[in-house]
DRENDO-1510 file (C-alpha; in Angstrom, 1 decimal, always signed):
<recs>
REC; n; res; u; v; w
REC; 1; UNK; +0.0; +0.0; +0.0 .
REC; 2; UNK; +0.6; +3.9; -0.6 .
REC; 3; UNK; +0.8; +6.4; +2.6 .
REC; 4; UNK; +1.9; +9.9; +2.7 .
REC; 5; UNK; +3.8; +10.9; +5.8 .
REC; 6; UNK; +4.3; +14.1; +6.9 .
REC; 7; UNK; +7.1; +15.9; +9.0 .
REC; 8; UNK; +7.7; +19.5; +10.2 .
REC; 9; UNK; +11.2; +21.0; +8.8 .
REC; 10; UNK; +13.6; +23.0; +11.2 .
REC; 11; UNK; +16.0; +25.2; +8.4 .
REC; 12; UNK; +18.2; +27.3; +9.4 .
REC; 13; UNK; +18.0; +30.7; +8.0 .
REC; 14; UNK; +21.0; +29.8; +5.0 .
REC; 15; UNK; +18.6; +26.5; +4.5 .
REC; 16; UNK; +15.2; +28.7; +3.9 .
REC; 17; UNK; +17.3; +31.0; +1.7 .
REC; 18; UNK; +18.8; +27.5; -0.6 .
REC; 19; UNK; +15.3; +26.4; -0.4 .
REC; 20; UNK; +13.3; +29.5; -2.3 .
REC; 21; UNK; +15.8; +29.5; -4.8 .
REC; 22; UNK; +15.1; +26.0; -5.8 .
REC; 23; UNK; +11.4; +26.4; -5.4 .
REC; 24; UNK; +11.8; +29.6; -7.3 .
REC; 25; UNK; +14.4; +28.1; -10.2 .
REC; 26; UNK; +11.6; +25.0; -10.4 .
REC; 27; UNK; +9.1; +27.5; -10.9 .
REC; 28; UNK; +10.8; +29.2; -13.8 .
REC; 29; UNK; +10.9; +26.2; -15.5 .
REC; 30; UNK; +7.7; +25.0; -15.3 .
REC; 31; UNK; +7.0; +28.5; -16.7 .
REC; 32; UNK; +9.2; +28.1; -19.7 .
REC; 33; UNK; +7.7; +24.7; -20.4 .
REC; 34; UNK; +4.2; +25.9; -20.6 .
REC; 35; UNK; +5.7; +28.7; -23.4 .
REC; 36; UNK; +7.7; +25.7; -24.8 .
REC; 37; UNK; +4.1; +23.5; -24.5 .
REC; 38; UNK; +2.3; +26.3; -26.4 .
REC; 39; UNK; +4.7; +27.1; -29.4 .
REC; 40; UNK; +5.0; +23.6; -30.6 .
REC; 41; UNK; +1.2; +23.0; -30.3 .
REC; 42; UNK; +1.8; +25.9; -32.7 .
REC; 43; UNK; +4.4; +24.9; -34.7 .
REC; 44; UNK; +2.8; +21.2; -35.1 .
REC; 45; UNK; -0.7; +21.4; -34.6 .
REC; 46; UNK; -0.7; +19.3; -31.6 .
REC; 47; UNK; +1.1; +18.9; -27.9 .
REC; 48; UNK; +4.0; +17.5; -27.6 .
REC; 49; UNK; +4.7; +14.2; -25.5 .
REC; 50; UNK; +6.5; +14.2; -21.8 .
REC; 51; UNK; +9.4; +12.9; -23.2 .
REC; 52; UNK; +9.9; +15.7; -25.8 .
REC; 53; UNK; +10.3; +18.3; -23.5 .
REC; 54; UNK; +12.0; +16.5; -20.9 .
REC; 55; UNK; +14.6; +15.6; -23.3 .
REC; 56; UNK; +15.5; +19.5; -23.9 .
REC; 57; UNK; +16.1; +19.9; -19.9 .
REC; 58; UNK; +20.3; +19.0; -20.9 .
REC; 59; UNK; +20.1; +21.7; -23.5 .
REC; 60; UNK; +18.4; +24.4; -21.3 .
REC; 61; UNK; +21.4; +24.2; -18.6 .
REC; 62; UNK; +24.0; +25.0; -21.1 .
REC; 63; UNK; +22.6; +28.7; -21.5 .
REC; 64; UNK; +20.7; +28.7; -18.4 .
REC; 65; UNK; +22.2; +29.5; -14.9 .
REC; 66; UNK; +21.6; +28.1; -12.3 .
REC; 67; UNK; +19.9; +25.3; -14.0 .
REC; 68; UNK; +22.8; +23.0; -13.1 .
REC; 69; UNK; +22.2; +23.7; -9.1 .
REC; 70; UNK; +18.7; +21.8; -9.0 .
REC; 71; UNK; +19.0; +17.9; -8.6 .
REC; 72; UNK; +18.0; +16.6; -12.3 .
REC; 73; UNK; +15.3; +14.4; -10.8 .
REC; 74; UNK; +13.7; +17.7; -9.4 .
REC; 75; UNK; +13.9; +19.1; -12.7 .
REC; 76; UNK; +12.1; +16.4; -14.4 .
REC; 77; UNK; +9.1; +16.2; -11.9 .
REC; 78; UNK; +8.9; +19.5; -12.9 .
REC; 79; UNK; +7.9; +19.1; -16.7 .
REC; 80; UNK; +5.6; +15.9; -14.8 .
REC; 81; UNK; +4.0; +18.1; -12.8 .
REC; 82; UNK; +2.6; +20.4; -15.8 .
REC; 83; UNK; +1.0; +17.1; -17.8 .
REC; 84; UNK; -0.6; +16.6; -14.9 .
REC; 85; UNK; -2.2; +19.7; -14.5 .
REC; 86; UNK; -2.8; +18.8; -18.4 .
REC; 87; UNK; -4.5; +15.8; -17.5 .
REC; 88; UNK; -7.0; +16.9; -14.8 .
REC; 89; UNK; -7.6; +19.9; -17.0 .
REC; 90; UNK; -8.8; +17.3; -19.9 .
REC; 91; UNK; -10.8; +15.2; -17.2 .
REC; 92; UNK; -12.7; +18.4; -15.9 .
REC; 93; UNK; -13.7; +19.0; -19.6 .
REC; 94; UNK; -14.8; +15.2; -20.4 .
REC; 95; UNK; -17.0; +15.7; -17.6 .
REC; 96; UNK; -18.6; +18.9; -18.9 .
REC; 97; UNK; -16.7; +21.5; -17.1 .
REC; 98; UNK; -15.9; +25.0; -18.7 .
REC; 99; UNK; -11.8; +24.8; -18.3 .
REC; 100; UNK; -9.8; +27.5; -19.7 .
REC; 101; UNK; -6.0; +27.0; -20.2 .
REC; 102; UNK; -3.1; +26.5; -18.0 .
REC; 103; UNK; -1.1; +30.4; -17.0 .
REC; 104; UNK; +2.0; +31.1; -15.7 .
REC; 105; UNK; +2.8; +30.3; -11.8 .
REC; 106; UNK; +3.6; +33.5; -9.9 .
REC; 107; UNK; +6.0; +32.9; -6.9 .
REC; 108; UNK; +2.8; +33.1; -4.3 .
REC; 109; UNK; +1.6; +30.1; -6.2 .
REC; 110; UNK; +4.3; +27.7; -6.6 .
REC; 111; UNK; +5.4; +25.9; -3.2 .
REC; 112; UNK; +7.0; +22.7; -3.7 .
REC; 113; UNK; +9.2; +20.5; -5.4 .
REC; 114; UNK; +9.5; +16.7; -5.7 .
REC; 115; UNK; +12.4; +14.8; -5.4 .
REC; 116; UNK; +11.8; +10.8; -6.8 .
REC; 117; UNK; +13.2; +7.6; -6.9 .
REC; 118; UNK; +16.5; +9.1; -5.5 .
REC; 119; UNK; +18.7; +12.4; -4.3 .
REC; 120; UNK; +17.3; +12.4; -1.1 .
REC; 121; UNK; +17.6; +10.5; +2.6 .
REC; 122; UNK; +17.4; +10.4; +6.4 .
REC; 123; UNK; +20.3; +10.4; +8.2 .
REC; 124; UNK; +21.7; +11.0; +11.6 .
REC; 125; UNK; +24.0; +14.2; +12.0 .
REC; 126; UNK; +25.4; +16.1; +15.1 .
REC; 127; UNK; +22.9; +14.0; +17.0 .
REC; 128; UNK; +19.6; +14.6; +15.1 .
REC; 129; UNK; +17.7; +13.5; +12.6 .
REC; 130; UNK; +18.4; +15.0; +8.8 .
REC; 131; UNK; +17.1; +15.1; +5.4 .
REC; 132; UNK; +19.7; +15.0; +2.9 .
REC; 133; UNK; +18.4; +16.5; -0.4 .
REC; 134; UNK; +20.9; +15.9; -2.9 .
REC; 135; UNK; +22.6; +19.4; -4.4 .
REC; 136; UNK; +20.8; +21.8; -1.6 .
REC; 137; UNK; +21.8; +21.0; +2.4 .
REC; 138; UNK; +21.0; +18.6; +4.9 .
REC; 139; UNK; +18.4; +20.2; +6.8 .
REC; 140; UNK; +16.9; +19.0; +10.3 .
REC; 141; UNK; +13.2; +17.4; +10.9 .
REC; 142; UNK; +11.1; +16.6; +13.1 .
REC; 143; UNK; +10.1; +13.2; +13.2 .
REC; 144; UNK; +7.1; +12.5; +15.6 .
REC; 145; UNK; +6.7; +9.6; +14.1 .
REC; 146; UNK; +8.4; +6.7; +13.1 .
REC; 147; UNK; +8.4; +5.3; +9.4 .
REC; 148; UNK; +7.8; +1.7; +9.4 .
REC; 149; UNK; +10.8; -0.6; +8.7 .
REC; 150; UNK; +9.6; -1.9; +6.0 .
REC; 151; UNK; +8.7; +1.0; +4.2 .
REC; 152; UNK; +10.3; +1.9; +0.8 .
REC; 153; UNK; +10.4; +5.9; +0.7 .
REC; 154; UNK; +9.6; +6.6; -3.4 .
REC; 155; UNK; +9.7; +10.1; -3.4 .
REC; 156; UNK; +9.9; +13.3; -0.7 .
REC; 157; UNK; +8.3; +16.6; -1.7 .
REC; 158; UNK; +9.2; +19.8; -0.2 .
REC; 159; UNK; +7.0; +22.3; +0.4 .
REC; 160; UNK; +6.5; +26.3; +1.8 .
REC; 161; UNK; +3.0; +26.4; +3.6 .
REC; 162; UNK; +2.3; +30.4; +3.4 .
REC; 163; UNK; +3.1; +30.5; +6.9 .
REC; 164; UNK; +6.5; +30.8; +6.3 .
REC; 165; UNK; +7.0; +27.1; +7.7 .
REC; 166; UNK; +8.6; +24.3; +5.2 .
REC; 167; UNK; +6.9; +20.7; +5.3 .
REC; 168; UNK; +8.7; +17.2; +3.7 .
REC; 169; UNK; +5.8; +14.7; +2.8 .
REC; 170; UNK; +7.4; +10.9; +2.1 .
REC; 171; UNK; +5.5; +8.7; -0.5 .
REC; 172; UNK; +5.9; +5.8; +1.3 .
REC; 173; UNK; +5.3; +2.1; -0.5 .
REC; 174; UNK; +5.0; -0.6; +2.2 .
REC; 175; UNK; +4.7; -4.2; +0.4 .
REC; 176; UNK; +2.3; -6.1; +2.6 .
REC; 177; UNK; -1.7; -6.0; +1.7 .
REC; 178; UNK; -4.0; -4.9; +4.0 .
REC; 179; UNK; -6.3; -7.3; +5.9 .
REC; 180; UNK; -9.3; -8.5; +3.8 .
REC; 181; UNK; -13.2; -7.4; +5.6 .
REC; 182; UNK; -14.8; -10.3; +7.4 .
REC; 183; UNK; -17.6; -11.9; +4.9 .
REC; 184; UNK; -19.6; -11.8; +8.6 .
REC; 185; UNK; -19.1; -8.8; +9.6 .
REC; 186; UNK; -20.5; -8.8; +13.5 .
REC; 187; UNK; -20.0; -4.8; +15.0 .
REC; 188; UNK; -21.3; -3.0; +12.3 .
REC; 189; UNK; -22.4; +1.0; +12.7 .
REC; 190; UNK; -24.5; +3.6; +10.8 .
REC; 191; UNK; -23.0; +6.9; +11.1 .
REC; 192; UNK; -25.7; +10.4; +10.1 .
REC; 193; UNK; -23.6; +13.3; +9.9 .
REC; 194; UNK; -25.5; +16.5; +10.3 .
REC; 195; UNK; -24.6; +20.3; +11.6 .
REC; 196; UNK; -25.9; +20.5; +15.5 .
REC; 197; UNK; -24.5; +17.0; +16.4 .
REC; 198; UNK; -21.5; +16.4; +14.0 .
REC; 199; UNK; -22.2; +12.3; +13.6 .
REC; 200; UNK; -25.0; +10.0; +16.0 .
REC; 201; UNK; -24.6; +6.4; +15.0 .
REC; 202; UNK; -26.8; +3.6; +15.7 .
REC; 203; UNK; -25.0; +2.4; +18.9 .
REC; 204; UNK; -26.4; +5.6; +20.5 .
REC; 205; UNK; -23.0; +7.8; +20.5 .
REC; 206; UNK; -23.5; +11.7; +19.4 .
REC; 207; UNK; -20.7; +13.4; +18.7 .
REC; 208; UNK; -20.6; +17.6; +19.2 .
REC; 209; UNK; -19.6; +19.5; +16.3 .
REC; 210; UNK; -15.7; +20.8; +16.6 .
REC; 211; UNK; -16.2; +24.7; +18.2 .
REC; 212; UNK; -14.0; +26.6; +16.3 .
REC; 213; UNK; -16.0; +30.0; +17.2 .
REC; 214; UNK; -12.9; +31.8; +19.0 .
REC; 215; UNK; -10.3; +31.0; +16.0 .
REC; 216; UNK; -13.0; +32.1; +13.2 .
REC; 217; UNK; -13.5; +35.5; +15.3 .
REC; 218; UNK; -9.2; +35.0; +16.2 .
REC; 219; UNK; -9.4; +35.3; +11.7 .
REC; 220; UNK; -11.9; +37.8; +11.1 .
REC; 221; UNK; -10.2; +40.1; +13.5 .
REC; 222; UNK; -6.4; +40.1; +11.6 .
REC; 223; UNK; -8.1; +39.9; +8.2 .
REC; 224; UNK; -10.0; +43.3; +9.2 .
REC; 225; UNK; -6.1; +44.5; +10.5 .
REC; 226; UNK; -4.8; +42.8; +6.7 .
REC; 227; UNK; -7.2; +45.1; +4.9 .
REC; 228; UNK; -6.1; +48.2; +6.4 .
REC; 229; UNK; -2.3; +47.8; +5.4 .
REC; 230; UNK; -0.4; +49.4; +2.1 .
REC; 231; UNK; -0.3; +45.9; -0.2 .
REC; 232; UNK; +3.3; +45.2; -0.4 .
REC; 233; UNK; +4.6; +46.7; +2.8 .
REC; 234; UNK; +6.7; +45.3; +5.2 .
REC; 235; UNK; +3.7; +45.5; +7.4 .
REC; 236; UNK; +1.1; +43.9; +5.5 .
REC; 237; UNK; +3.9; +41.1; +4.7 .
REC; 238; UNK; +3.8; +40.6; +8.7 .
REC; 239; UNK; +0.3; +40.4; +9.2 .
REC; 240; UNK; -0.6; +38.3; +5.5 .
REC; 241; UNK; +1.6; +36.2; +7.4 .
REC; 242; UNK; -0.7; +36.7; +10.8 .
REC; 243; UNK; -3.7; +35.6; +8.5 .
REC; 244; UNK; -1.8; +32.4; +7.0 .
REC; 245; UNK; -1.5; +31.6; +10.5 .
REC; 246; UNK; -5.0; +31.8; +11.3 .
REC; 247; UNK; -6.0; +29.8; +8.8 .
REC; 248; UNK; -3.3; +26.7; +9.4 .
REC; 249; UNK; -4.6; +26.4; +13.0 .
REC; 250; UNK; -8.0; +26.1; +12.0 .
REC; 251; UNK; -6.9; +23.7; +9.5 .
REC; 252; UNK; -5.4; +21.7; +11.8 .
REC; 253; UNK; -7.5; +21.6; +14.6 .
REC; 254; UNK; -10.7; +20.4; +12.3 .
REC; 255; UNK; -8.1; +17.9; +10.4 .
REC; 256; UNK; -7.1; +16.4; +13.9 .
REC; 257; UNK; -11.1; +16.1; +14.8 .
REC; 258; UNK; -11.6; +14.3; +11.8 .
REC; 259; UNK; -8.4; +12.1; +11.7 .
REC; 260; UNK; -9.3; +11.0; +15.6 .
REC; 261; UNK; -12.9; +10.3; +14.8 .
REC; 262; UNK; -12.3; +8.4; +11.8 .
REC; 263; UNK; -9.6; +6.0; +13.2 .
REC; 264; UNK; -11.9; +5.3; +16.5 .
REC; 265; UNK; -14.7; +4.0; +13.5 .
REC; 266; UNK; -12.3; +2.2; +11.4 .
REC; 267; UNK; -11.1; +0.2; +13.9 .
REC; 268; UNK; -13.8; -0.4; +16.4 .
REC; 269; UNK; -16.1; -2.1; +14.1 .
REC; 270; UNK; -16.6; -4.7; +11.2 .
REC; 271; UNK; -18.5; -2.3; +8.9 .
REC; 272; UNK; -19.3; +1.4; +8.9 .
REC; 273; UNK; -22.4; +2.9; +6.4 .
REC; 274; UNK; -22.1; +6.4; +5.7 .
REC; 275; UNK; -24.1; +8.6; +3.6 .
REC; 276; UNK; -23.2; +9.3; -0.2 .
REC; 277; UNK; -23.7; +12.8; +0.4 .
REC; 278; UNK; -23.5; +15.3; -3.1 .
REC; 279; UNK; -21.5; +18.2; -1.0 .
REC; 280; UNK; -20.8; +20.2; -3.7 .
REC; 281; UNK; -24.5; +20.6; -4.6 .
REC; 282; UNK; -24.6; +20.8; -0.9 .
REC; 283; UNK; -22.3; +23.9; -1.0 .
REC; 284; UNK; -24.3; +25.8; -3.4 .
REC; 285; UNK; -27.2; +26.6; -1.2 .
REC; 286; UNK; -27.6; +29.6; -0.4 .
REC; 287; UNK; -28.3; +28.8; +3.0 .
REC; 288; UNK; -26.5; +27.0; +5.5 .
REC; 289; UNK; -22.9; +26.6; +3.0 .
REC; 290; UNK; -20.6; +28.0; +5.8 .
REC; 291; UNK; -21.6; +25.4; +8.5 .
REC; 292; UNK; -21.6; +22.7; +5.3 .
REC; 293; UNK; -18.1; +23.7; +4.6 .
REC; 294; UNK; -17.1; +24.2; +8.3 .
REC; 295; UNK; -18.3; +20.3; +8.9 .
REC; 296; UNK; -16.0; +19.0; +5.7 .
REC; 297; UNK; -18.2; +15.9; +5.6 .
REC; 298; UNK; -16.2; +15.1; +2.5 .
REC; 299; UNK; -13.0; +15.3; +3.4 .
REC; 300; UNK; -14.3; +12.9; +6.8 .
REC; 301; UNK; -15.6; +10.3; +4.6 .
REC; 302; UNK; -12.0; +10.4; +2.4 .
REC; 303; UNK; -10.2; +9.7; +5.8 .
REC; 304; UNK; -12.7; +6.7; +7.2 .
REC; 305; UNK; -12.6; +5.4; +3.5 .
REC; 306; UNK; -8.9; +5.0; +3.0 .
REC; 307; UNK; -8.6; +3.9; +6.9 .
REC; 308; UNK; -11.4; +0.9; +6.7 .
REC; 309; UNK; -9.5; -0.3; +3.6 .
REC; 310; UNK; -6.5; -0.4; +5.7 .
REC; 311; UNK; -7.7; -2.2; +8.8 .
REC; 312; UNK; -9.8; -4.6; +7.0 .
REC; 313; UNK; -13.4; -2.8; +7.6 .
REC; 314; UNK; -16.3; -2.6; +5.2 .
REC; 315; UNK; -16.9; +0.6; +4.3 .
REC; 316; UNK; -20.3; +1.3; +2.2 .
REC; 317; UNK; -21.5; +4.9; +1.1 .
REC; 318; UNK; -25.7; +4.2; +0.7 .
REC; 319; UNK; -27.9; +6.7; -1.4 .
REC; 320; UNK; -28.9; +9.3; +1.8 .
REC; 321; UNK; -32.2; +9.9; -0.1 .
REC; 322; UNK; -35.0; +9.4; +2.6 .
REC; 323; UNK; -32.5; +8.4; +5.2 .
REC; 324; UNK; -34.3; +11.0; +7.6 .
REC; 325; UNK; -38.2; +11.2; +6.5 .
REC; 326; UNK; -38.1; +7.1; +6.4 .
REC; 327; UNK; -39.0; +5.2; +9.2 .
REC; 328; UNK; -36.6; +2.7; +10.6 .
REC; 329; UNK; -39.7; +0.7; +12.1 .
REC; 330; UNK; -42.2; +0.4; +9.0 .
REC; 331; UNK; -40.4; +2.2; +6.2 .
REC; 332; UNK; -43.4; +4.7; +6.4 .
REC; 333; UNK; -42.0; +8.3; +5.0 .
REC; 334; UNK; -43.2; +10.9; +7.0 .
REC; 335; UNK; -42.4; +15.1; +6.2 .
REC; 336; UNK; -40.7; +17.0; +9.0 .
REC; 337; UNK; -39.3; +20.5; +9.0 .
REC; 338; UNK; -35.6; +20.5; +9.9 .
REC; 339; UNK; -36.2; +22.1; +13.4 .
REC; 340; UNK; -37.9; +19.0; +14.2 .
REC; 341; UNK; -35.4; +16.8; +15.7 .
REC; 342; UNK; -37.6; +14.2; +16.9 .
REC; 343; UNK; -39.0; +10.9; +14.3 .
REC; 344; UNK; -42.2; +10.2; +15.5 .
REC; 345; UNK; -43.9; +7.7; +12.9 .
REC; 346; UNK; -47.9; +8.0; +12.4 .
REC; 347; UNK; -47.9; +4.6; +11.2 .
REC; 348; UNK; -46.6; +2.2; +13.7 .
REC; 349; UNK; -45.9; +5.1; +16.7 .
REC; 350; UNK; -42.0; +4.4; +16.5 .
REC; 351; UNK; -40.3; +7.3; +18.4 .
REC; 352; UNK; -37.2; +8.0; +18.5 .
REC; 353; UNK; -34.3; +10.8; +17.6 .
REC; 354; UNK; -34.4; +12.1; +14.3 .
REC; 355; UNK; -30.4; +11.7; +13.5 .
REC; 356; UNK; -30.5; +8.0; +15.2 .
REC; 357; UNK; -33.9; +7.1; +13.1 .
REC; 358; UNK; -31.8; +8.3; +9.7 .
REC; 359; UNK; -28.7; +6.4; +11.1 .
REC; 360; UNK; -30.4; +3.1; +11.7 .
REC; 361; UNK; -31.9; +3.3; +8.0 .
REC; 362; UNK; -28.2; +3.7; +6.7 .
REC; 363; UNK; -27.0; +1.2; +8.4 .
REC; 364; UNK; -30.1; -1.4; +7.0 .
REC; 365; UNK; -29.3; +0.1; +3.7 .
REC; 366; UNK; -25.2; -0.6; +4.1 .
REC; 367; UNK; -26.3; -4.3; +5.3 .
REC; 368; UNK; -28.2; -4.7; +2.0 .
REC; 369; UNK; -25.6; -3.1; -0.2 .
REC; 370; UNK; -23.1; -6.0; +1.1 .
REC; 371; UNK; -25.6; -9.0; +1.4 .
REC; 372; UNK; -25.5; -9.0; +5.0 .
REC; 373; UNK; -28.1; -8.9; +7.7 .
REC; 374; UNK; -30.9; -8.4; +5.0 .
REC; 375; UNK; -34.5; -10.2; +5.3 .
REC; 376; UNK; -38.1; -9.3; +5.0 .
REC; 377; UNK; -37.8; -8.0; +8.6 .
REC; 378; UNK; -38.7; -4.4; +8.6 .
REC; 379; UNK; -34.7; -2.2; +8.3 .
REC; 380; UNK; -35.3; -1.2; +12.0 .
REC; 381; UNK; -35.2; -4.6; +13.6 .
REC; 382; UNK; -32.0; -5.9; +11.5 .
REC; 383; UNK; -30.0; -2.2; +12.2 .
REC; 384; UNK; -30.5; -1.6; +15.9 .
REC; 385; UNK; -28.0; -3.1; +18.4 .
REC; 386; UNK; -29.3; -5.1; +21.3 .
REC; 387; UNK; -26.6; -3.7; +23.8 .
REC; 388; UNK; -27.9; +0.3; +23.0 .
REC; 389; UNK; -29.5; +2.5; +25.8 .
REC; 390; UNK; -31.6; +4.4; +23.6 .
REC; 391; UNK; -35.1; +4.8; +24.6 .
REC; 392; UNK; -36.1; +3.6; +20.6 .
REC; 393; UNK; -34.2; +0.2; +21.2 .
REC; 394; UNK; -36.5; -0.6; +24.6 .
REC; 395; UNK; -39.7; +0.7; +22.8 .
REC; 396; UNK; -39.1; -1.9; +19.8 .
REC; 397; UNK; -37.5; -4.6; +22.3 .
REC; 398; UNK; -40.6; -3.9; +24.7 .
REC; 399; UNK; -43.3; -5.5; +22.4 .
REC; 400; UNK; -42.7; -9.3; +22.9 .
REC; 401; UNK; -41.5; -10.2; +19.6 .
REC; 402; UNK; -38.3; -12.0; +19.3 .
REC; 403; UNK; -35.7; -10.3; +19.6 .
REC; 404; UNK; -33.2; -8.8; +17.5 .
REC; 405; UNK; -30.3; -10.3; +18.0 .
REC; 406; UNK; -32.5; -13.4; +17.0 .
REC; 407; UNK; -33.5; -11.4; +13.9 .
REC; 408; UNK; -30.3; -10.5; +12.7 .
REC; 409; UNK; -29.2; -14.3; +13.2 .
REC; 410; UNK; -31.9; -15.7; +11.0 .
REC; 411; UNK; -31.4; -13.2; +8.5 .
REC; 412; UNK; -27.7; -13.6; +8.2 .
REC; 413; UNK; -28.9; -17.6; +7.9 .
REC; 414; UNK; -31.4; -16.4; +5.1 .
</recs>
């Protein structure tokens, strides 16, 4: 498997010197081979391949100084990196997106470089931990983590967050598959995500949403001080700066909400259902988008999906349409207004919390999508746990049918 690990650099003030000028000599050439791109589209009538303008990079250091100072592996990620933007460009406009053409990368906008395969390692030096870029300087991290043993390191890019601060990412390959998911899966949980409780899953648990009210006021306060310096000054350098900062904390608090919460799923259960939710659309609402985007449902369900492949867990997205007005009980749909946060069916008088109601019919739906725990039993009595303390669980439990655990069995036999 393929993992990303990231480390904190410590450079010296020489090292963050050596390190714009290779970010900024990178960026040069990627500008001259989008001009080199567009004038033999030109010249030919079509784009060039990878190869051809990778091939000119030994030609462009004999007139070009300071070409010679960049590792050459840099220098061809470099010419990569553009037929990738090529690439997602072309995908965006297969799937009917308006795309206009790639520009020219200003120095705000260019923050990395990529070394691959080779020119680059961790070493030990003066009693700390290095990384050695090859043709630049060995410049101290800080690894909080270890790198498994086993690991091969492919590639390390370095990067300039607009904080000022320098980042190395490792492209780690680690030759061992993860565990295959249990055809029997036996602690499985529907998860509804939603803006007053952040998740409530069908064993009863609500999470709070993350409170990041004092760092969004903390942002609005030193962008209102941003606006009111001379663009360019020293001054509004210091405080754009002040701003970046802002925004990295709140990026990593919610990040570290979200990494927690989805390793504590991942590896606490057999199978996790979430909701295919359409954020985007979601997003374009003109109500409610700034708690949507706050939440970063998406960016949760990337986490748990790539973190249930790797401990062996099912992970099923279900269609979320009905999820809430459906009853868990009868499948009765019933209309309620958003402010009413209690599922109260008219059919079969099943009460119980709006979020757990919609969680319990994504988890039935999950069951289905993988064949397991499915039967003519209404969703309600193959999705809710025996060992919950929800009031719903005792109303259902109450009535002197079997029970559910006896349900579930039978329909796992079915």
């Amino acid at each position: 498997m393929y993992y990303a690990y990231k480390y904190r650099l410590k450079p010296s003030d020489a090292h963050r010197e050596e390190l714009d000028r290779h970010r900024d000599i990178c960026r040069q050439l990627y500008n001259h081979t989008l001009y080199r791109l567009n004038e033999y589209q030109d010249e030919h009538g079509e784009l060039p391949s990878m190869t051809t303008l990778r091939s000119e990079l030994p030609d462009l250091k004999k007139w070009w100084d300071g070409l010679s100072d960049v590792y050459s592996k840099v220098l061809q990620t470099v010419v990569e990196r553009l037929f990738d933007n090529l690439n997602s460009l072309s995908k965006l406009k297969e799937n009917g997106y308006g795309v206009g053409k790639l520009n020219w990368k200003p120095p705000r906008e260019f923050r990395s470089f990529t070394y691959s395969q080779s020119g680059f390692k961790l070493d030990k030096k003066g009693g700390q931990t290095v990384l050695s870029l090859s043709k630049l300087a060995d410049i101290p991290i800080r690894l909080h983590r270890n790198i498994p043993d086993d690991a091969n390191l492919k590639q390390v890019t370095v990067k300039k967050e607009p904080t000022g601060e320098w980042f190395a990412t490792f492209g780690v390959q680690i030759d061992r598959e993860p565990p295959e998911p249990t055809e029997n899966p036996e602690k499985c949980v529907g998860i509804d995500v939603g803006i007053l409780k952040y998740a409530h899953d069908t064993d009863g648990t609500a999470i709070e949403s993350l409170d990041l009210s004092d760092e969004r006021e903390r942002l609005e306060r030193e962008q209102r001080k941003l606006s009111r310096k001379q663009h360019g000054s020293n001054n509004y350098e210091k405080q754009r700066r002040r701003v970046a900062e802002c925004h990295a904390d709140l990026r990593r608090k919610r990040r570290d909400f979200l990494h927690k919460l989805s390793n504590y799923y991942a590896r606490e259960y057999d199978l996790v259902a979430v909701e295919d939710l359409n954020v985007k659309r979601m997003m374009e609402s003109p109500s409610n988008s700034r708690n949507t985007a706050s939440a970063a449902w998406r960016t949760f369900f990337s986490l748990l999906e790539y973190k249930c492949e790797r401990e062996g867990t099912h992970f099923v997205a279900v269609n979320p349409r009905g999820t809430t007005k459906e009853c868990a009980s009868c499948g009765v749909s019933t209309e309620k207004p958003l402010w009413v946060r209690e599922h109260s069916c008219p059919a079969c008088g099943f009460e119980a919390d709006r979020d757990a109601n919609a969680a319990w019919n994504i988890l039935s739906r999950g069951l289905e999508d993988v064949g397991v725990g499915y039967s003519e039993s209404t969703p309600v009595e193959t999705a809710l746990p025996t060992d919950t303390d929800s009031v719903s669980v005792k109303r259902v439990v109450e009535t002197g049918s079997p029970t559910l655990k006896e349900r579930t069995a039978s329909a796992v036999s079915e």
